[in-house]
Residue, then its C-alpha position, 0 to 999 in steps of 0.5 A: x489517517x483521514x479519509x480525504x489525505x488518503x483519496x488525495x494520496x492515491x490519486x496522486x498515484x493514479x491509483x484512483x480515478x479522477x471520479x473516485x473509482x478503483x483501479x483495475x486488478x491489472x493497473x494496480x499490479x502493474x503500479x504495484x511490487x511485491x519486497x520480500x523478507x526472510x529466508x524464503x518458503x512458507x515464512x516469507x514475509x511479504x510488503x505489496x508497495x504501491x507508489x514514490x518510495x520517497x514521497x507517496x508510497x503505500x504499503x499493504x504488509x500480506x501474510x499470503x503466499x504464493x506471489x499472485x495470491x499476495x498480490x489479489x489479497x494487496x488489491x482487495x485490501x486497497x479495495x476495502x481501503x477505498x471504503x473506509x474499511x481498513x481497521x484491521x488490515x495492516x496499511x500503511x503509509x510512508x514517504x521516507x523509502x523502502x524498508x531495508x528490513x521488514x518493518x513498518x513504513x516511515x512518514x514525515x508528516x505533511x503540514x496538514x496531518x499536524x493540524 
């Protein structure tokens, strides 16, 4: 994903102050939800979600346990996002809903992703 459409995407969540800085810790968790897959206990598989479900939702898939600890690791991947540094972290972005099962988020592309 561009830079920009990303920046443009979590302002619109609020996830992104108008001057370009982060969130808090605690605004983010109050605008983000743990979904949880699986039977429970250590193999647990976990999507931090941030936003619409059905229009601008980001989903930052955490292999951490306990919930807080999985939480903090979704902030300073949406932190290295902000950067740019987001290579090797599994972020995602949809706008098609929640995932029933564990499995990526889906995205009808906007206009000016296809160009």
């Amino acid at each position: 994903m561009p830079r920009q459409f990303i920046l443009d995407k979590l302002k619109a969540l609020n996830l992104l102050t108008e001057d370009d800085k982060p969130v808090s810790l605690g605004f983010f968790r109050n605008r983000a939800s743990i979904s949880k897959y699986g039977n429970g206990g250590q193999n647990q598989l976990k999507i931090v979600l941030a936003g619409h479900p059905k229009e601008n939702l980001f989903g930052f898939y955490i292999n951490c346990n306990p919930d807080p600890l999985a939480m903090k690791e979704a902030y300073k991947w949406y932190l290295d996002l902000l950067k740019g540094d987001f290579e090797d972290l599994d972020i995602q972005w949809g706008n098609c809903g929640i995932p029933i099962g564990y499995g990526r988020l889906r995205a009808l592309l906007p206009d000016e992703m296809l160009k």
